[in-house]
N, C-alpha and C positions, 0 to 999 in steps of 0.2 A: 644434938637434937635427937628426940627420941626417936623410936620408930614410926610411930603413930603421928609424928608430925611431920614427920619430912616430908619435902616437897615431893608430890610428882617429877621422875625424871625425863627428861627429852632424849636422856643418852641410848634411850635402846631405839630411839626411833633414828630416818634420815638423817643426817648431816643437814645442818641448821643452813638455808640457803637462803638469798635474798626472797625468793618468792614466796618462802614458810615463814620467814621474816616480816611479808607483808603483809601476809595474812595473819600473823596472830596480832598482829597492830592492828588491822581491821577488826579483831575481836575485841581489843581493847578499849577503841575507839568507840564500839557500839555499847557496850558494857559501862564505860565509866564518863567516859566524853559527851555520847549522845543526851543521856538524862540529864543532862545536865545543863547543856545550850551555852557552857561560857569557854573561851578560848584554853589553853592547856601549852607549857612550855614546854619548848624543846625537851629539855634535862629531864621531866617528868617520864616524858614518853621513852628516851633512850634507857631512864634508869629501872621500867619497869621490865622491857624487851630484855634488859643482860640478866635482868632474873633467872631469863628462862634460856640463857646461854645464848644471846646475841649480841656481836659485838658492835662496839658503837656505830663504826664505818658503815655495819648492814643494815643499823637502825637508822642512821640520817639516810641513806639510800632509800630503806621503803617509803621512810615520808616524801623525799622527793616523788617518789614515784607515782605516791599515793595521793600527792600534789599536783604532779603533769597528768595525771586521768582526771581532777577536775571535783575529785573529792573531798580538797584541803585546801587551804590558800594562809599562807603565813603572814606574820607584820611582824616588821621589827620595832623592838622596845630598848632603844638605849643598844646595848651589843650586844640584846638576846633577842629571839626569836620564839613566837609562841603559834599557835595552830587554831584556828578555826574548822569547823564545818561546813561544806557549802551547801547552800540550799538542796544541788543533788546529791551531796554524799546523806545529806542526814535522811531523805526520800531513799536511799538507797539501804542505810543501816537501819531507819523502822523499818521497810518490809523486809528487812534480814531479821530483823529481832520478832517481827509477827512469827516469821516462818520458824524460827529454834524456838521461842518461847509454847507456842499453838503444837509443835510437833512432839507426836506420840501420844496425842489426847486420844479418848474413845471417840472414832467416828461414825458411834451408830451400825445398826443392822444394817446390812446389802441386801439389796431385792434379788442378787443372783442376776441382775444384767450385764452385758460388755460392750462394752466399745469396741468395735475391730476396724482398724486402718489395713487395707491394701496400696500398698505403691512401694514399685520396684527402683532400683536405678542401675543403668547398667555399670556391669563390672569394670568401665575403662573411667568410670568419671568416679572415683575412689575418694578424692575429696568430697566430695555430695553426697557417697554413701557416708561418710565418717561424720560428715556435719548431723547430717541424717539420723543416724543413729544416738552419736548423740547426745541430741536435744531431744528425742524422742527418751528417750534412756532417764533424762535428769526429770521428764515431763511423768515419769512412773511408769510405762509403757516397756512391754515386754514383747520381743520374738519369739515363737515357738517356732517358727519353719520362714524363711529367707522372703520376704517381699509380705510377711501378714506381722502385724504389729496390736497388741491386744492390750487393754487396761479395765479395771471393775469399776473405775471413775466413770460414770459416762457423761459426769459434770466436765470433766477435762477435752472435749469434742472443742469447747472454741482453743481450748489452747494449743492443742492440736493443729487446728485449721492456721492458725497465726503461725505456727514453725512453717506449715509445709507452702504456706502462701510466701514466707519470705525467701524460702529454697527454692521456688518456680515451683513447685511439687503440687501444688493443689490442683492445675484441670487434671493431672493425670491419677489422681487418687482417686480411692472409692471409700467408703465407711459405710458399716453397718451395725444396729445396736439391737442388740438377741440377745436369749437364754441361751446359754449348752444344750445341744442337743443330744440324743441318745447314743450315739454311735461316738466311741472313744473314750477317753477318761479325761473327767477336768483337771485332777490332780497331775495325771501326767502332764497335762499343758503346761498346769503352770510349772513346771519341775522344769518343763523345755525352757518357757520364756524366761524367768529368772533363776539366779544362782542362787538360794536361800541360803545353803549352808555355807557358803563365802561369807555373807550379809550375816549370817546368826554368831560368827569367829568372831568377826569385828563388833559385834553387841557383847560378846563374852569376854574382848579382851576389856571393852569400858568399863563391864560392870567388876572385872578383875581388879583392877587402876584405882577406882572408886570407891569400891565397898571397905570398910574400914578404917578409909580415911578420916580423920577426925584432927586438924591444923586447930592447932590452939593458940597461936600468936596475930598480930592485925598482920605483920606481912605472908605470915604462910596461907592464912586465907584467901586474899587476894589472889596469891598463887594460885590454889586449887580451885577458885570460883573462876576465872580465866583459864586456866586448861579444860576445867570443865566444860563451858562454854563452847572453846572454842574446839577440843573433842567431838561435841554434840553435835554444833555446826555443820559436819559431815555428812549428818545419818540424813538428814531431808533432801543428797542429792544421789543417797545410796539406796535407800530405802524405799519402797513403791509402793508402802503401806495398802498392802492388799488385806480384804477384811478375815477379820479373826478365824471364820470356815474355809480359807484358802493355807492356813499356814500351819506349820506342823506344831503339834501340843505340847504346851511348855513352853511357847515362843519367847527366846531370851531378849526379842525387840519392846517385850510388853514390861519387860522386867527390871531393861534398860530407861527408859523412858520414865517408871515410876522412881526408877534410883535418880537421875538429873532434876527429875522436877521436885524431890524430894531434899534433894542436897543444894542446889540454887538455891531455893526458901531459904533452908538454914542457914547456910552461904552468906547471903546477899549481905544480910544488914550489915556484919563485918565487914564483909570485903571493901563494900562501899565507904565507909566510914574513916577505912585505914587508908581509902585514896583522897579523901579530903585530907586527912593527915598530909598526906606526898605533895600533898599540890598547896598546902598551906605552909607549908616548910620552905617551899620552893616561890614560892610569894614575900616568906619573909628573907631571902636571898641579897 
């Protein structure tokens, strides 16, 4: 295989566990099974998982697993076994697929308003700061200083209000939605409350991974439209997509975003096509 086709590899990353196991089946699942609305056999799903260096054992373990949370529900057919979607996993994989598909778009000019959350928790209840943080954290919302919590959403106030209502946290919260005021630097803030250049490594190693690639056969595509994927997957609970005046120039998150939503497109039609391939193979069994 040439250079230019080979597969993305998994070997510079983690040791392939059940839990990276179950998630990139979650990505599969949303990618080839969802659209599709029709059940899917065992073998199909185990054979596409050892692709990416999983072995059988981890792959029937994630669907079980991905079965006792209430996402999957099997039948047996003769002495095989095929998968379904449950009505909440499929509610669960569209608005996983709204969220990677929708992320990275332009979202318009900022008026330059914030959100700011106050609320403390004290240092002995350590689980409550950690839940705290976070779902504050995955919600876009940044620390600049211990007990103030800050976001340029200020559409995100109910979402907000539902974490800190479900933690007990809401009588004792306060929010306020303001301009920056004079005294201090915005840039410093937001330098405090997020790690950008963490966040800008991991947009440079995707766009590293990615650029170039160019899979010319139906199963290497597949491949790379499923890493891709399920790589991207990541950035909407890394990322706090703060608008384009808050981030430093040249931002490789803008650059990253145009490379996936440019490569899926091109992507797709194969990728898809080679899984009807897999699952008509596996029909005629």
């Amino acid at each position: 295989m040439t250079e230019t086709t080979a597969r993305p590899s998994l070997s510079r990353r983690r040791e392939v566990s059940h839990t990276s196991a179950r998630s990139l089946l979650m990505t599969v699942l949303g990618e080839f099974v969802l659209p599709r609305g029709r059940p899917v056999w065992t073998s199909t799903l185990v054979d596409v998982l050892g692709s990416f260096g999983i072995e059988e054992k981890s792959a029937r373990q994630a669907l079980a697993r991905t079965a006792g949370e209430g996402w999957l529900v099997s039948e047996r057919v003769g002495r095989r076994v095929r998968w379904s979607l449950t009505p909440p996993g499929r509610r669960l994989l569209t608005e996983g697929a709204e969220r990677i598909y929708s992320f990275g778009r332009d979202c318009g000019e900022w008026d330059g308003t914030w959100l700011m959350l106050l609320v403390s928790v004290p240092e002995a209840k350590r689980d409550l700061r950690h839940s705290l943080r976070t779902r504050l954290t995955w919600a876009g919302f940044g620390s600049p200083t211990p007990g103030v919590w800050i976001s340029p959403g200020t559409e995100r106030q109910a979402e907000a209000h539902g974490i800190l209502a479900e933690l007990g946290l809401a009588a004792e919260a306060m929010s306020f939605v303001a301009a920056y005021g004079k005294i201090g630097d915005e840039d410093a803030m937001v330098a405090r409350a997020w790690d950008l250049s963490a966040l800008e490594d991991r947009y440079e190693g995707f766009i590293d991974e990615f650029t170039g690639l160019n899979p010319d056969t139906g199963d290497a595509v597949l491949h790379a439209q499923t890493l891709l994927v399920h790589e991207w997957r990541r950035f909407p609970f890394l990322d706090p997509q703060l608008p384009a005046k808050l981030l430093p120039p040249n931002w490789s998150g803008a650059k990253a975003a145009e490379l996936f939503h440019r490569k899926h497109v091109e992507w797709r039609p194969a990728a898809q096509q080679h899984w009807e391939v897999l699952v008509a193979d596996r029909e005629a069994d």
